[in-house]
C-alpha atoms as one frame of an Amber mdcrd trajectory, in Angstrom:
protein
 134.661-172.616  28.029 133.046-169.618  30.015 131.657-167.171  28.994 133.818
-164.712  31.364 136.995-166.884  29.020 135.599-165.508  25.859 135.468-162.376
  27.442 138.585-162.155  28.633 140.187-163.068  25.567 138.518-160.549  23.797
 139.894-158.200  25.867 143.151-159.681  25.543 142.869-159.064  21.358 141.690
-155.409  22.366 144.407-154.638  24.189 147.156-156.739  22.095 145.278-154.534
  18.633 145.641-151.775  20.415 149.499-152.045  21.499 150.382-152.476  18.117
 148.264-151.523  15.607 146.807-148.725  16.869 148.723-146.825  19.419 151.744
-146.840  16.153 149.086-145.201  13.777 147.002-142.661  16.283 149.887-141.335
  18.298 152.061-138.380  17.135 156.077-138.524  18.137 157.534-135.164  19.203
 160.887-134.593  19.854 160.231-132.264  23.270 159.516-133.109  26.694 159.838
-135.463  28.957 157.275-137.666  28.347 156.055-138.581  24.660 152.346-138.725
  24.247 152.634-142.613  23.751 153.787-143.333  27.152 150.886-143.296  29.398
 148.381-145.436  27.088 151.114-147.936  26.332 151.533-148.436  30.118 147.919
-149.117  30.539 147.422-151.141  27.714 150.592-153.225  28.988 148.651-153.435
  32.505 145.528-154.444  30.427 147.034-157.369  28.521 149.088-158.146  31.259
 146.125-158.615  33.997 144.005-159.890  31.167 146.596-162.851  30.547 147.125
-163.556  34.000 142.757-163.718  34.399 142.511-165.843  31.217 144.902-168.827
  32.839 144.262-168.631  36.447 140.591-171.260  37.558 137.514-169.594  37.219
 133.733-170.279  38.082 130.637-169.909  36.388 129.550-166.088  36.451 125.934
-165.883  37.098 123.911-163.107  34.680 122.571-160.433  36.633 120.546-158.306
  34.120 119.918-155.110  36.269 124.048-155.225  36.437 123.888-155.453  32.267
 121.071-153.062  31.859 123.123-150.051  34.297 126.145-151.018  32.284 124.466
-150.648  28.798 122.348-146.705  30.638 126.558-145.811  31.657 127.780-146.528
  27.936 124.759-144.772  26.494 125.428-141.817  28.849 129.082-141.519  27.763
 128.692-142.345  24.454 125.603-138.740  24.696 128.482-136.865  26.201 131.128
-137.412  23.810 128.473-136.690  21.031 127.680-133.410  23.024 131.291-132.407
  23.764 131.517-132.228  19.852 128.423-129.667  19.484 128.928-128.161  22.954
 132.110-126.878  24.286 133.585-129.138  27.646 132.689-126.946  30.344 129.152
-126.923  29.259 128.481-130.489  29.248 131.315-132.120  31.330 129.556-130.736
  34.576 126.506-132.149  33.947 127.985-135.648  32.951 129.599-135.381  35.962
 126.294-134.986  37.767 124.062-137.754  36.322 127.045-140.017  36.939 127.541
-139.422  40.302 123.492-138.968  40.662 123.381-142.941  38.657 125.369-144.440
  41.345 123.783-143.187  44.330 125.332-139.951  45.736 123.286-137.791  47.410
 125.276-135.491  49.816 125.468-132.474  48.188 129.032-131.442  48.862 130.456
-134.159  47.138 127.483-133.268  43.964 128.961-129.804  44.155 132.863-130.983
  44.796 132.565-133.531  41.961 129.920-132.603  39.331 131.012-128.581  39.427
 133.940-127.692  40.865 136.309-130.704  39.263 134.954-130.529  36.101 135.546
-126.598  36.071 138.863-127.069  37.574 140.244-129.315  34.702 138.677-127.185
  31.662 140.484-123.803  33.875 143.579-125.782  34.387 143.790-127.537  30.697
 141.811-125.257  28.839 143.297-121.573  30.115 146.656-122.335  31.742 147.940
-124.961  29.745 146.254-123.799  26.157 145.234-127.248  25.107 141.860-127.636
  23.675 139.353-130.011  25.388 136.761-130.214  22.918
């Protein structure tokens, strides 16, 4: 067995825990609008199980270990895990734009417009769209 099989079952369990142990216990009903809060992340953890099934029995080859590829993953993880960790002490737009910015900066983008589009003005956009029109907290 692979090691990309072990890995794909595991994400299999994730996203089969998930569906139904979970999602039941984390996720408040409401009787208004259109869409309950449930529906989105039980769609993708349907597409998750679903794809993850459908990589675990299709033929696979050996995956080669490429540690610069494991060591960028591990810098990304430790980067979001920082920002979720800030988000609690900061407020969102404080520390979403920067996030934004040493993502963007990790994987390579240097024209500035798309810095300033992506790192700035998005990041701004969804705490002023979320945070003011709609009243939901993002913090």
């Amino acid at each position: 067995m692979s090691l990309e099989r072990i890995v794909t079952g595991g994400i299999l369990v994730f996203g089969l825990t998930f569906l139904f142990q979970v999602m039941p216990q984390q996720v408040e009903t409401v009787s208004y609008g259109r869409i309950v809060p449930a529906t989105l992340p039980t769609i993708l953890l349907w597409i998750i199980v679903g794809a993850s099934s459908i990589q675990l029995i299709t033929l696979k080859d050996n995956v080669g270990f490429n540690g610069r590829v494991v060591l960028r993953t591990v810098v990304l993880l430790a980067l979001m895990v920082a920002t979720a960790w800030l988000m609690k002490l900061f407020a969102f737009e404080y520390v979403a734009p920067i996030f934004a910015l040493l993502i963007m900066l990790f994987i390579g983008e240097r024209r500035w417009y798309w810095l300033l589009l992506g790192g700035i003005l998005i990041p701004l956009g969804v705490w002023l769209l979320v945070e003011q029109v709609l009243g939901r907290a993002l913090s």
